[in-house]
N, CA, C and O atoms as a Tripos MOL2 file, in Angstrom:
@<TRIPOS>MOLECULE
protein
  284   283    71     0     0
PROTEIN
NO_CHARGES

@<TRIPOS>ATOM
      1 N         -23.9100  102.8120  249.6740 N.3       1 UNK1
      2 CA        -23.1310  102.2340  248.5740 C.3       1 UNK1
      3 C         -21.7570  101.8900  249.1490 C.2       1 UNK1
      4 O         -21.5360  102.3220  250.2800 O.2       1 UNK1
      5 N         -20.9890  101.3210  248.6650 N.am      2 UNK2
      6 CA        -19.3030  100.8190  249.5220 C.3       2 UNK2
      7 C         -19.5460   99.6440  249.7220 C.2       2 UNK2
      8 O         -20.4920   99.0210  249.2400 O.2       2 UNK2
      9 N         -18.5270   99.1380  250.6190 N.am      3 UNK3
     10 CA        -18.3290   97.8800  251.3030 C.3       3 UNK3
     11 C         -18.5250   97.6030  251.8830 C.2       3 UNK3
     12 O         -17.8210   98.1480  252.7330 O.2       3 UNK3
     13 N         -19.4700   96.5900  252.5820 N.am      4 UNK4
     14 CA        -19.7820   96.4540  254.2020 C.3       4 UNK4
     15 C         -19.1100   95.6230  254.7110 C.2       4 UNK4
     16 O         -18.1130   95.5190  253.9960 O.2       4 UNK4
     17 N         -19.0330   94.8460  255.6570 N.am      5 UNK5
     18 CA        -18.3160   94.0060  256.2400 C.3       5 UNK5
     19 C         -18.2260   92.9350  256.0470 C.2       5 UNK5
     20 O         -17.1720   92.4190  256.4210 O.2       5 UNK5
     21 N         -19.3650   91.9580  255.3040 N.am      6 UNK6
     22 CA        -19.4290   90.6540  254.8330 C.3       6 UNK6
     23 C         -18.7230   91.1250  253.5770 C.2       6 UNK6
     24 O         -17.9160   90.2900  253.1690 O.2       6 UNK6
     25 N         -18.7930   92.1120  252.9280 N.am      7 UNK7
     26 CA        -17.9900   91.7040  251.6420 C.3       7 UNK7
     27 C         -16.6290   91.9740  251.7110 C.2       7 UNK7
     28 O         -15.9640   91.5310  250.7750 O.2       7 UNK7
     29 N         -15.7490   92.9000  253.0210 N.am      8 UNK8
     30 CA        -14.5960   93.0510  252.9680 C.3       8 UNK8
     31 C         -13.9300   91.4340  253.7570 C.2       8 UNK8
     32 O         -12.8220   90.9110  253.8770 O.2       8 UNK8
     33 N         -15.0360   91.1780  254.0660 N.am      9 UNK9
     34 CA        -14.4730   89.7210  255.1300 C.3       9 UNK9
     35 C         -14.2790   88.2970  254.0640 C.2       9 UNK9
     36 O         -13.5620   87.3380  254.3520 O.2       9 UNK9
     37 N         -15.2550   88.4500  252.5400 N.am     10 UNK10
     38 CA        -15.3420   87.7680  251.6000 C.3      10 UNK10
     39 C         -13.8290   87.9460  250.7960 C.2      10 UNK10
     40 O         -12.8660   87.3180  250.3570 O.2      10 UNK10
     41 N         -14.3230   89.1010  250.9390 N.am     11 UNK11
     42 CA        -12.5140   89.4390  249.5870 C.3      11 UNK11
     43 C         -11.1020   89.2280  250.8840 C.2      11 UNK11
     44 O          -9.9560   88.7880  250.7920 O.2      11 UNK11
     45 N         -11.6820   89.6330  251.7020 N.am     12 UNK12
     46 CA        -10.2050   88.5520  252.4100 C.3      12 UNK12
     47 C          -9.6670   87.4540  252.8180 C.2      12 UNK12
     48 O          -8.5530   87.1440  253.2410 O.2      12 UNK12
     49 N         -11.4930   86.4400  252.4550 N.am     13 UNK13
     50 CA        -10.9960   85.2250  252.9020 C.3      13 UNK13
     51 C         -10.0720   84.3130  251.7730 C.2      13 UNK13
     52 O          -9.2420   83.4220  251.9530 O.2      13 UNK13
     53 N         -10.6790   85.0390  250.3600 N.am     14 UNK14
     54 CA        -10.0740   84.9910  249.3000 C.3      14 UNK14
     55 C          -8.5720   85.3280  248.5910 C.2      14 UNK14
     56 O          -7.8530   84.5820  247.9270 O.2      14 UNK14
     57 N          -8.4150   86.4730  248.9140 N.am     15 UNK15
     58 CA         -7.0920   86.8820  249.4130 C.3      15 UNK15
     59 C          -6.4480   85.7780  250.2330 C.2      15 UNK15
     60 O          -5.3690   85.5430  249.6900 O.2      15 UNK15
     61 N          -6.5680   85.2020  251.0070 N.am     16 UNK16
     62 CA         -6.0750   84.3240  252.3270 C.3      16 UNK16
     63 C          -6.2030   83.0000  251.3680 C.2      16 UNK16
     64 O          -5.1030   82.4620  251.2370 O.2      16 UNK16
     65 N          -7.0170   82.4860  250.8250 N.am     17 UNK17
     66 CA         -7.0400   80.9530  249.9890 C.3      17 UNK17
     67 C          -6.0080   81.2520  248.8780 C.2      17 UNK17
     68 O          -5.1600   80.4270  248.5360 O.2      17 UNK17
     69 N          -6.1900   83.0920  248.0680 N.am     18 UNK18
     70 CA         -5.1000   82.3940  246.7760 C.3      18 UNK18
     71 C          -3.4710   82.5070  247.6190 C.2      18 UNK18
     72 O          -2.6120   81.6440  247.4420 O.2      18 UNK18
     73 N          -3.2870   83.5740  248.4260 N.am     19 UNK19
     74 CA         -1.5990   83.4570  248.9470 C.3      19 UNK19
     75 C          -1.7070   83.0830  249.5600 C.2      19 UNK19
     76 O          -0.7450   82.3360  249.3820 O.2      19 UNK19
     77 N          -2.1290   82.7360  250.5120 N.am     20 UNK20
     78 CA         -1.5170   81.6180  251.8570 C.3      20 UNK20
     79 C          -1.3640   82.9190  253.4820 C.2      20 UNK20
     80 O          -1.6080   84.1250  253.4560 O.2      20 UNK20
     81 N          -1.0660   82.3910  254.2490 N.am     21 UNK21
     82 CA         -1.2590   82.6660  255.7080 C.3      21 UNK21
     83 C           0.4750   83.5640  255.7040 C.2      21 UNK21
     84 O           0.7100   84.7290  256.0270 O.2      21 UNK21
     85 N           1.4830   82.4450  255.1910 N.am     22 UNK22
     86 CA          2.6870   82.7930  255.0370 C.3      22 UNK22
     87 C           3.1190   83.6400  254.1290 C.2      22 UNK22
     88 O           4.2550   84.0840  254.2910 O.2      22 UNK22
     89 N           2.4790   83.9970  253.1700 N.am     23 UNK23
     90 CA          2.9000   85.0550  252.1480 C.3      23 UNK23
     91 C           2.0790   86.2010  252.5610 C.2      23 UNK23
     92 O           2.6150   87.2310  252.1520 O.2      23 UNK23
     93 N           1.0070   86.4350  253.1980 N.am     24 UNK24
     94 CA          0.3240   87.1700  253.7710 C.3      24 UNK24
     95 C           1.4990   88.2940  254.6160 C.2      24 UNK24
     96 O           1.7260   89.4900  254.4370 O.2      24 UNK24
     97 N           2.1700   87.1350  255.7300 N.am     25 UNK25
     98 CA          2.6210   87.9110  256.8880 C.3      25 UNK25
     99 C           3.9320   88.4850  256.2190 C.2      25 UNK25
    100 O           4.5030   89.3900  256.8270 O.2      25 UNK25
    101 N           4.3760   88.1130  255.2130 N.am     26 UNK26
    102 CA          5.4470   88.3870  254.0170 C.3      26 UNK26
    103 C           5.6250   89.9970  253.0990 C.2      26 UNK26
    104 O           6.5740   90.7260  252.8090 O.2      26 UNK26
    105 N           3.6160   90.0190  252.7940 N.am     27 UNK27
    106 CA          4.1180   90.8410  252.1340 C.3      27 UNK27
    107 C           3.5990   91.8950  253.2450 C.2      27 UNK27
    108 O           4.1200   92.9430  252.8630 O.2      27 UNK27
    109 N           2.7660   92.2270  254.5530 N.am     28 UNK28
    110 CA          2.6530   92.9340  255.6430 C.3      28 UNK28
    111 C           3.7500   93.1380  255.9510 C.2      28 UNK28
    112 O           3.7840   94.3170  256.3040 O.2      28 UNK28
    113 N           5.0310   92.5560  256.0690 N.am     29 UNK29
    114 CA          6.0410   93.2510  256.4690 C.3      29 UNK29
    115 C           6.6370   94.0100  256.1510 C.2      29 UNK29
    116 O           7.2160   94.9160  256.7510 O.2      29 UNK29
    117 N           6.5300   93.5460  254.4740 N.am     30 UNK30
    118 CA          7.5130   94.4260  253.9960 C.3      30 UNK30
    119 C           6.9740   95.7300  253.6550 C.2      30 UNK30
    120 O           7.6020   96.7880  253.5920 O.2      30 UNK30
    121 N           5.2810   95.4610  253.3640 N.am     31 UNK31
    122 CA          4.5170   97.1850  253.4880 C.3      31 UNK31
    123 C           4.9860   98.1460  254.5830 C.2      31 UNK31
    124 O           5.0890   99.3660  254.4490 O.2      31 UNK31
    125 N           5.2230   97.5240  255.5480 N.am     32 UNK32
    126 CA          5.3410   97.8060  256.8500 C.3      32 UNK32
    127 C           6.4780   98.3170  256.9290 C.2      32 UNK32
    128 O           6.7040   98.9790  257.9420 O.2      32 UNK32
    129 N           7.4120   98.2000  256.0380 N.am     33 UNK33
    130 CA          8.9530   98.1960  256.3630 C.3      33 UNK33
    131 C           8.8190   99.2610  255.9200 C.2      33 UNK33
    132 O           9.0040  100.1910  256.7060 O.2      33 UNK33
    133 N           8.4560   99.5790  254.5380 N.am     34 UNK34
    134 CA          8.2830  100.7340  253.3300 C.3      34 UNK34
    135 C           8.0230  101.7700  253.6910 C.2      34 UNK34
    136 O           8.7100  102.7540  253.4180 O.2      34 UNK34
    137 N           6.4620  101.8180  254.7270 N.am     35 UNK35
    138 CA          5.7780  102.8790  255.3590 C.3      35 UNK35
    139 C           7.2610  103.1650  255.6550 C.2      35 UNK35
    140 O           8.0760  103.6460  254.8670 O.2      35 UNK35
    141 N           7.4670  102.7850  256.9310 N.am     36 UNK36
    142 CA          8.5020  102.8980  258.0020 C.3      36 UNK36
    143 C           9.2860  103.6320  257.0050 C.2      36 UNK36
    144 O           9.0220  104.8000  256.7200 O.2      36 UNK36
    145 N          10.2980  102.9350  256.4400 N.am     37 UNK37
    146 CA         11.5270  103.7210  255.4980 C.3      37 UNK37
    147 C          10.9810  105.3340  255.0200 C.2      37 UNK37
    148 O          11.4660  106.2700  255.6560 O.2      37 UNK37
    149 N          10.0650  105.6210  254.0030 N.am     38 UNK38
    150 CA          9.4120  106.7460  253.8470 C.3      38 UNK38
    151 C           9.2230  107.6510  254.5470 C.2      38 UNK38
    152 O           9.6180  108.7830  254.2670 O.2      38 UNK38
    153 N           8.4600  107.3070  255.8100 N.am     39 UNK39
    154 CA          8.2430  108.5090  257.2060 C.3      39 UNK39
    155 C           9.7490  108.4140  257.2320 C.2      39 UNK39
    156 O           9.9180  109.4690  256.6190 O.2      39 UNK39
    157 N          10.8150  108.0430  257.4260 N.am     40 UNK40
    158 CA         11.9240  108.4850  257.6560 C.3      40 UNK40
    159 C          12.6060  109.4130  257.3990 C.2      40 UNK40
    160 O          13.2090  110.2620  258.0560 O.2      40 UNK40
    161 N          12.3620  109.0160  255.5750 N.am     41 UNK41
    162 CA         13.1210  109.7720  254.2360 C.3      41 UNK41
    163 C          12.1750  110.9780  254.4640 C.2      41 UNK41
    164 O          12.8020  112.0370  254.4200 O.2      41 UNK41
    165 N          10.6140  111.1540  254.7370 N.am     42 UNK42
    166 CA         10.2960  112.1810  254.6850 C.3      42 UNK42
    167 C          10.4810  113.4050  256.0870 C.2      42 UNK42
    168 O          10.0050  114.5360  255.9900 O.2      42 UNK42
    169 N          11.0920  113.0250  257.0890 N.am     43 UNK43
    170 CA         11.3880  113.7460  257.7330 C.3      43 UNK43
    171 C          12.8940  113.7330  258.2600 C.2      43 UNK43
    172 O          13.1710  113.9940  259.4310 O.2      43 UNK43
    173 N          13.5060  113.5220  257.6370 N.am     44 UNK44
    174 CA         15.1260  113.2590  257.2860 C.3      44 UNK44
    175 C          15.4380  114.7810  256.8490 C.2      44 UNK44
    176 O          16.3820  115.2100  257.5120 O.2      44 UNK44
    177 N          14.9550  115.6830  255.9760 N.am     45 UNK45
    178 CA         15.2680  116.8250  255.9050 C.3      45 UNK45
    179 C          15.2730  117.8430  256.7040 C.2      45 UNK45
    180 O          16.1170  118.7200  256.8930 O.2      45 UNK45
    181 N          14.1050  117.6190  257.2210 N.am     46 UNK46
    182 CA         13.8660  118.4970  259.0890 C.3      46 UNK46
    183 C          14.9630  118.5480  259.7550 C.2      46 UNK46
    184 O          15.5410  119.5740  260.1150 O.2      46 UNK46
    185 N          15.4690  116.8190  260.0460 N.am     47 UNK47
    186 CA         16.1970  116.6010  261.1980 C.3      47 UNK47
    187 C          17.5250  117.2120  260.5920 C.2      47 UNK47
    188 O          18.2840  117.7780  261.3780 O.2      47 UNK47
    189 N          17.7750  117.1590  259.6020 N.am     48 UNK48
    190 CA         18.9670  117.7420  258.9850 C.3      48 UNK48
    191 C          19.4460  119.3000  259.0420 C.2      48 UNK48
    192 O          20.5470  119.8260  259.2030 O.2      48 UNK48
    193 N          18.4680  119.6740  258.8910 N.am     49 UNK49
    194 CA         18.3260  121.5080  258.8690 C.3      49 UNK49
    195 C          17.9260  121.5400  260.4860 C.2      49 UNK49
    196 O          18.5360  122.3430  261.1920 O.2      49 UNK49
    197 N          17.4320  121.1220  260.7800 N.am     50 UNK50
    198 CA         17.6530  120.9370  262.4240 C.3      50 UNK50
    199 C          18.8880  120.9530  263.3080 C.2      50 UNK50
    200 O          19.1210  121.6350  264.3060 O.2      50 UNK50
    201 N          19.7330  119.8910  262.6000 N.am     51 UNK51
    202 CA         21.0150  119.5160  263.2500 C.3      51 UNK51
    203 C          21.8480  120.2530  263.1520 C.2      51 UNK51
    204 O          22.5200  120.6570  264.1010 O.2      51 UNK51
    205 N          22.0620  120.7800  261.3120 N.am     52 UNK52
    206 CA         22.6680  122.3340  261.2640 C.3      52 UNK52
    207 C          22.6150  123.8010  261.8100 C.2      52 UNK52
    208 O          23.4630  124.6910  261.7520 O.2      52 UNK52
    209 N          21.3730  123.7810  262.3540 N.am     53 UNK53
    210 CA         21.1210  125.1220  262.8870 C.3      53 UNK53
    211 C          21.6810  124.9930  264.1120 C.2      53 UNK53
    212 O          22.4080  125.9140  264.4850 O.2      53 UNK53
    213 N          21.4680  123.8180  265.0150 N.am     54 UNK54
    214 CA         21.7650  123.7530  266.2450 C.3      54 UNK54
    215 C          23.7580  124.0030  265.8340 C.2      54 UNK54
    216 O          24.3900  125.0050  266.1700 O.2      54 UNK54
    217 N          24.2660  122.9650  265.1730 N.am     55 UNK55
    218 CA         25.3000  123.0200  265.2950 C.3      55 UNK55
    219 C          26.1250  124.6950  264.8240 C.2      55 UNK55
    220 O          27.3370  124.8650  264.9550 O.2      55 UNK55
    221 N          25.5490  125.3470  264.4970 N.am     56 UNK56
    222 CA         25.7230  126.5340  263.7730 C.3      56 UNK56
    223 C          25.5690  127.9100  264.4570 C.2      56 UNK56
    224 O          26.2460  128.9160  264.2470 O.2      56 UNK56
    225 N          24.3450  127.7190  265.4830 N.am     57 UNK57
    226 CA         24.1840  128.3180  266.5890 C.3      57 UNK57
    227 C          23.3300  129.5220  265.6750 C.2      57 UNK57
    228 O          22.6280  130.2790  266.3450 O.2      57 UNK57
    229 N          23.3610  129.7310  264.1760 N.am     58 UNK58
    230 CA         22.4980  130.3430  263.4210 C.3      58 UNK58
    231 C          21.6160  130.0880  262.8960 C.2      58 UNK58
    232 O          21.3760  128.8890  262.7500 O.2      58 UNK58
    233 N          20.7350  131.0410  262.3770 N.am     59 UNK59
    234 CA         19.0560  131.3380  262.0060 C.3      59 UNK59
    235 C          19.8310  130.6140  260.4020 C.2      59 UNK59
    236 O          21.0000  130.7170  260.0310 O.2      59 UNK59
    237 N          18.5530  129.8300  259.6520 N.am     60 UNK60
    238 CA         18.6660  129.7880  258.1980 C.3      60 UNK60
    239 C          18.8310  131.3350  257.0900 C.2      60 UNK60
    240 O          18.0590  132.2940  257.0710 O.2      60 UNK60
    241 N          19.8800  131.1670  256.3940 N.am     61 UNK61
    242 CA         20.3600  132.3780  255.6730 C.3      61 UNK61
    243 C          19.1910  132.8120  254.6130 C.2      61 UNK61
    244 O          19.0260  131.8280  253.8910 O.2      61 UNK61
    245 N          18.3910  133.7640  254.2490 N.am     62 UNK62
    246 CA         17.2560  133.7300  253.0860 C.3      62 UNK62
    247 C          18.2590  135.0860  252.5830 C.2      62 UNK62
    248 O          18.8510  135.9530  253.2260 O.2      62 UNK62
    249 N          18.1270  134.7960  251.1040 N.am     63 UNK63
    250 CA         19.2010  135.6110  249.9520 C.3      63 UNK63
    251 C          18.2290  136.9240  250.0240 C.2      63 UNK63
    252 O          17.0010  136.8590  250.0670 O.2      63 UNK63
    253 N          18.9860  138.1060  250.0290 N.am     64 UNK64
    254 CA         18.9460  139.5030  249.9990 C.3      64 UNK64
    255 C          18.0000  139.6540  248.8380 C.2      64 UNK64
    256 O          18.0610  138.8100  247.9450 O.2      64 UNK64
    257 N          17.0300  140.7550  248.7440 N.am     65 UNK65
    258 CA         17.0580  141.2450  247.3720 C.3      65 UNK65
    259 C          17.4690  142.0230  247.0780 C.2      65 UNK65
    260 O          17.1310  143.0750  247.6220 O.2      65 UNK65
    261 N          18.4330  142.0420  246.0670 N.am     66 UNK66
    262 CA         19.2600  142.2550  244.9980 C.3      66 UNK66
    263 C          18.7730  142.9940  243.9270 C.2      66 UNK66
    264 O          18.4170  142.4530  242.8800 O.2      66 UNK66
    265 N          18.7370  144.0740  244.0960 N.am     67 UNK67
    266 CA         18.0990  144.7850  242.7280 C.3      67 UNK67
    267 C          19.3770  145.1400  241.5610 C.2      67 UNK67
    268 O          19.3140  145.2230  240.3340 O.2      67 UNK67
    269 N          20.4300  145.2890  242.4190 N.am     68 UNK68
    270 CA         21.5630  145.8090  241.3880 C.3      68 UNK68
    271 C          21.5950  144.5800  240.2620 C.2      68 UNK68
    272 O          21.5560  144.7540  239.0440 O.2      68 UNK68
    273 N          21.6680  143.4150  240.8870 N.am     69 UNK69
    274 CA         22.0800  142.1240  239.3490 C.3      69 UNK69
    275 C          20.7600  141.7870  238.5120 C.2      69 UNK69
    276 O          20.5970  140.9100  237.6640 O.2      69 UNK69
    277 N          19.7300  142.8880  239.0760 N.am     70 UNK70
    278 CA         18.4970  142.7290  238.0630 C.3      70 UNK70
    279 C          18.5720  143.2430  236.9340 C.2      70 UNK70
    280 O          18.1460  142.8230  235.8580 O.2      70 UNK70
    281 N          19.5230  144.8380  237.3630 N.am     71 UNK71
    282 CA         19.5600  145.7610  235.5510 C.3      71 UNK71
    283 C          20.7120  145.0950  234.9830 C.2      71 UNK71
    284 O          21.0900  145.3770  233.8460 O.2      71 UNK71
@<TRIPOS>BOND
     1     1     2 1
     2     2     3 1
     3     3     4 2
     4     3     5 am
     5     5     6 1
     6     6     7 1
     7     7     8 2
     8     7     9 am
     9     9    10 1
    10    10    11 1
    11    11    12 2
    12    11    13 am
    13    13    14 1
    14    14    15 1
    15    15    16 2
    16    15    17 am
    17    17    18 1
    18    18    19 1
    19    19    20 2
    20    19    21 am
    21    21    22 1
    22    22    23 1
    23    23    24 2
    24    23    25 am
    25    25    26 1
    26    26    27 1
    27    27    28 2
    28    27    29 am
    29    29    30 1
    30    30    31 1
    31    31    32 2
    32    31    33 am
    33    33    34 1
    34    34    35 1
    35    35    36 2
    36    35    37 am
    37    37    38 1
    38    38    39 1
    39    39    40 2
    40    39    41 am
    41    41    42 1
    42    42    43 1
    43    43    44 2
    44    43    45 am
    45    45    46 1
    46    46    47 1
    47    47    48 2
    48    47    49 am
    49    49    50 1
    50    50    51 1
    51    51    52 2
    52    51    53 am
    53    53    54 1
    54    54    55 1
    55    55    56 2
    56    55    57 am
    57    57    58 1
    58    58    59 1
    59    59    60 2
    60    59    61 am
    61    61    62 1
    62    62    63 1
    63    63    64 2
    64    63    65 am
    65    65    66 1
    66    66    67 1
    67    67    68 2
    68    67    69 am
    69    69    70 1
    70    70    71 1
    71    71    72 2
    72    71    73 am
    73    73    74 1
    74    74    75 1
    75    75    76 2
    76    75    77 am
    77    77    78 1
    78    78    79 1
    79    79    80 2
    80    79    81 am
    81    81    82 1
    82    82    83 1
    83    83    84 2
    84    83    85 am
    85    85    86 1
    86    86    87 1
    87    87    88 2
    88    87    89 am
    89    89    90 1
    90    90    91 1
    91    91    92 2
    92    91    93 am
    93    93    94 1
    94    94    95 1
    95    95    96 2
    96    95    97 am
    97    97    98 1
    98    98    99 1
    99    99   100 2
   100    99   101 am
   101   101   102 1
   102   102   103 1
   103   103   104 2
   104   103   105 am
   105   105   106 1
   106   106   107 1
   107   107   108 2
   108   107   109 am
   109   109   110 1
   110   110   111 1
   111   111   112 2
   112   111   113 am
   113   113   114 1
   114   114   115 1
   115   115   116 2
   116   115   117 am
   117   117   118 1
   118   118   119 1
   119   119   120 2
   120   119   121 am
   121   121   122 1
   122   122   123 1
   123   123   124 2
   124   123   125 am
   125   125   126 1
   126   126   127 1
   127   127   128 2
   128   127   129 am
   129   129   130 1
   130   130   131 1
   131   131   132 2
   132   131   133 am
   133   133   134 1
   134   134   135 1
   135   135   136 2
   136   135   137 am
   137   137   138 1
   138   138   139 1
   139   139   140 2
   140   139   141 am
   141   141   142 1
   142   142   143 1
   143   143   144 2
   144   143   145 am
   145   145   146 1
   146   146   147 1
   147   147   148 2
   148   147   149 am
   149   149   150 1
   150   150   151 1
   151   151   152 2
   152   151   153 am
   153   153   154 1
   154   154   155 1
   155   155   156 2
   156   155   157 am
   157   157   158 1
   158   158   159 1
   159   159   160 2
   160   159   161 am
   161   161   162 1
   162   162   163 1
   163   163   164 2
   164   163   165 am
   165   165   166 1
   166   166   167 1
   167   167   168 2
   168   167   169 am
   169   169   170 1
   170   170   171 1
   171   171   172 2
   172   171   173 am
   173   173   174 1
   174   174   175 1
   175   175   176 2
   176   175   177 am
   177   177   178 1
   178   178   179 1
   179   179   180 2
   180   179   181 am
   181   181   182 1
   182   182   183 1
   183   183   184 2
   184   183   185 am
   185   185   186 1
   186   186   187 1
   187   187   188 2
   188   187   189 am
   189   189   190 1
   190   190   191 1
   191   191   192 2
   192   191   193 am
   193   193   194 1
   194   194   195 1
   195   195   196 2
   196   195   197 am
   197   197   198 1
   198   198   199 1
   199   199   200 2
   200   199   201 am
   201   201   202 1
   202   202   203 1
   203   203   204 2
   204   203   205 am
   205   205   206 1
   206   206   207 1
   207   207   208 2
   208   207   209 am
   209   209   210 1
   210   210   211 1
   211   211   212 2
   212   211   213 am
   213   213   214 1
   214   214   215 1
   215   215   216 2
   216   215   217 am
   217   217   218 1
   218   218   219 1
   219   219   220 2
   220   219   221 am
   221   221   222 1
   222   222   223 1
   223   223   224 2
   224   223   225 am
   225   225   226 1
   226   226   227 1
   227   227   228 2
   228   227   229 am
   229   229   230 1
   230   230   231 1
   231   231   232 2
   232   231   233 am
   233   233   234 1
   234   234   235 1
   235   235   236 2
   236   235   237 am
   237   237   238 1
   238   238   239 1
   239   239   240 2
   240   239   241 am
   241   241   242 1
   242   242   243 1
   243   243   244 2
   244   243   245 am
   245   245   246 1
   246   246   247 1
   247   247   248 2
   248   247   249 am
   249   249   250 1
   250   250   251 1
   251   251   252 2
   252   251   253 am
   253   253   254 1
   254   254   255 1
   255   255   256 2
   256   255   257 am
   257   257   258 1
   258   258   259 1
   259   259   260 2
   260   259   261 am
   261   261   262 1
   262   262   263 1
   263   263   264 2
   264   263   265 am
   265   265   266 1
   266   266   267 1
   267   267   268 2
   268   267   269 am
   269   269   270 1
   270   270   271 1
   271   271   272 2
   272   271   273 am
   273   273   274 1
   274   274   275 1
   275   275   276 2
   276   275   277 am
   277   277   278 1
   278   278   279 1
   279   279   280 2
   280   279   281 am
   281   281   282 1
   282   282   283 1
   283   283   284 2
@<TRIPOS>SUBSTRUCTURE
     1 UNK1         2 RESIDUE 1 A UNK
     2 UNK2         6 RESIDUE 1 A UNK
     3 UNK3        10 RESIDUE 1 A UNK
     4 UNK4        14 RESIDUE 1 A UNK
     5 UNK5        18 RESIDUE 1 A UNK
     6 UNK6        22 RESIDUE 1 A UNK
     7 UNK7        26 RESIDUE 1 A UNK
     8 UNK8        30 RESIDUE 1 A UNK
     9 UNK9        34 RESIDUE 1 A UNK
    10 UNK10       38 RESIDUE 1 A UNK
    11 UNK11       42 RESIDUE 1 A UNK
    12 UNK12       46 RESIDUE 1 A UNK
    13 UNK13       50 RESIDUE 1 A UNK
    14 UNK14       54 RESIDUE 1 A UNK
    15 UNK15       58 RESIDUE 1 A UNK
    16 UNK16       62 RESIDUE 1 A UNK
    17 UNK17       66 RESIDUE 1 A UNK
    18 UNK18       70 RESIDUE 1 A UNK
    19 UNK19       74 RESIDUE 1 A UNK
    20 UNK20       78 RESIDUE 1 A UNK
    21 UNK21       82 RESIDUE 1 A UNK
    22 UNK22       86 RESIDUE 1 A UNK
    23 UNK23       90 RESIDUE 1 A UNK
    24 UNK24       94 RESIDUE 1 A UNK
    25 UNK25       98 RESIDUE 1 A UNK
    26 UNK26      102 RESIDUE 1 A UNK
    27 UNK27      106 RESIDUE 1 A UNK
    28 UNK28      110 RESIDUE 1 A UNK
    29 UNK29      114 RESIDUE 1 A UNK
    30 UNK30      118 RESIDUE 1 A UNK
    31 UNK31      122 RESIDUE 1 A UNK
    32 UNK32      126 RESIDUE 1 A UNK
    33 UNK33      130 RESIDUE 1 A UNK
    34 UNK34      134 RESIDUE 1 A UNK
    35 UNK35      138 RESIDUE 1 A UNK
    36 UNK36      142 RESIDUE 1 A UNK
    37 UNK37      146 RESIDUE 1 A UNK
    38 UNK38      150 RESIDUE 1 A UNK
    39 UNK39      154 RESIDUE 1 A UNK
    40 UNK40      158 RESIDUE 1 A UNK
    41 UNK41      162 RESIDUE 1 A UNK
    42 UNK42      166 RESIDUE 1 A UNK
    43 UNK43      170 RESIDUE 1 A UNK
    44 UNK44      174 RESIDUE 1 A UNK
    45 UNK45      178 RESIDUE 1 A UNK
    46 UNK46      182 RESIDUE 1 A UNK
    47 UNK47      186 RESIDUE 1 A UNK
    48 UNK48      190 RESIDUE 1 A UNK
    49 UNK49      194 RESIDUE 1 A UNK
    50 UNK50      198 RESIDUE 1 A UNK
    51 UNK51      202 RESIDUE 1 A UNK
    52 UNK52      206 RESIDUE 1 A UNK
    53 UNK53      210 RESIDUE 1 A UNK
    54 UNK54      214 RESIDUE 1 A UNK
    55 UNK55      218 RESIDUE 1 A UNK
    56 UNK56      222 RESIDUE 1 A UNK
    57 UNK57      226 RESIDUE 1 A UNK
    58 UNK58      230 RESIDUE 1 A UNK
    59 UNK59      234 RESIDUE 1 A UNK
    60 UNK60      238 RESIDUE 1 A UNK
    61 UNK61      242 RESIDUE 1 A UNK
    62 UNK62      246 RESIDUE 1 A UNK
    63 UNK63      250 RESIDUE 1 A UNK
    64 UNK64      254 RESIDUE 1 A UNK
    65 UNK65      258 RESIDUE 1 A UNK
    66 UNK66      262 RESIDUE 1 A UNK
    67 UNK67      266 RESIDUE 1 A UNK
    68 UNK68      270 RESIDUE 1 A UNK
    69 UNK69      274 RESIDUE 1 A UNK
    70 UNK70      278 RESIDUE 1 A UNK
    71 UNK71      282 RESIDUE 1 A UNK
């Protein structure tokens, strides 16, 4: 069951007749750009807590438990 290859090659030749060759490579880029931007944003926090530790020369701080501000 799925798609085989004559029919993914059908729906793209179609794809290709209604936008064109040039709007094609248009909107690939800008998918392309998006991916790109995202993997960035998503490992932008790493590099951040990364950069701090190095610059800090310390381990990340994790909060004590605190039983006294429980009662």
């Amino acid at each position: 069951m799925g798609l085989g290859v004559s029919e993914l090659l059908l729906i793209f030749l179609i794809v290709l007749v209604l936008f064109g060759t040039k709007r094609l490579r248009n909107i690939g880029s800008d998918l392309g750009g998006a991916i790109k931007s995202f993997r960035s944003a998503m490992n932008e926090p790493e590099a951040a807590k990364t950069e701090t530790e190095t610059e800090t020369g310390n381990q990340p701080v994790t909060p004590a438990n605190d039983d006294s501000r429980a009662k």
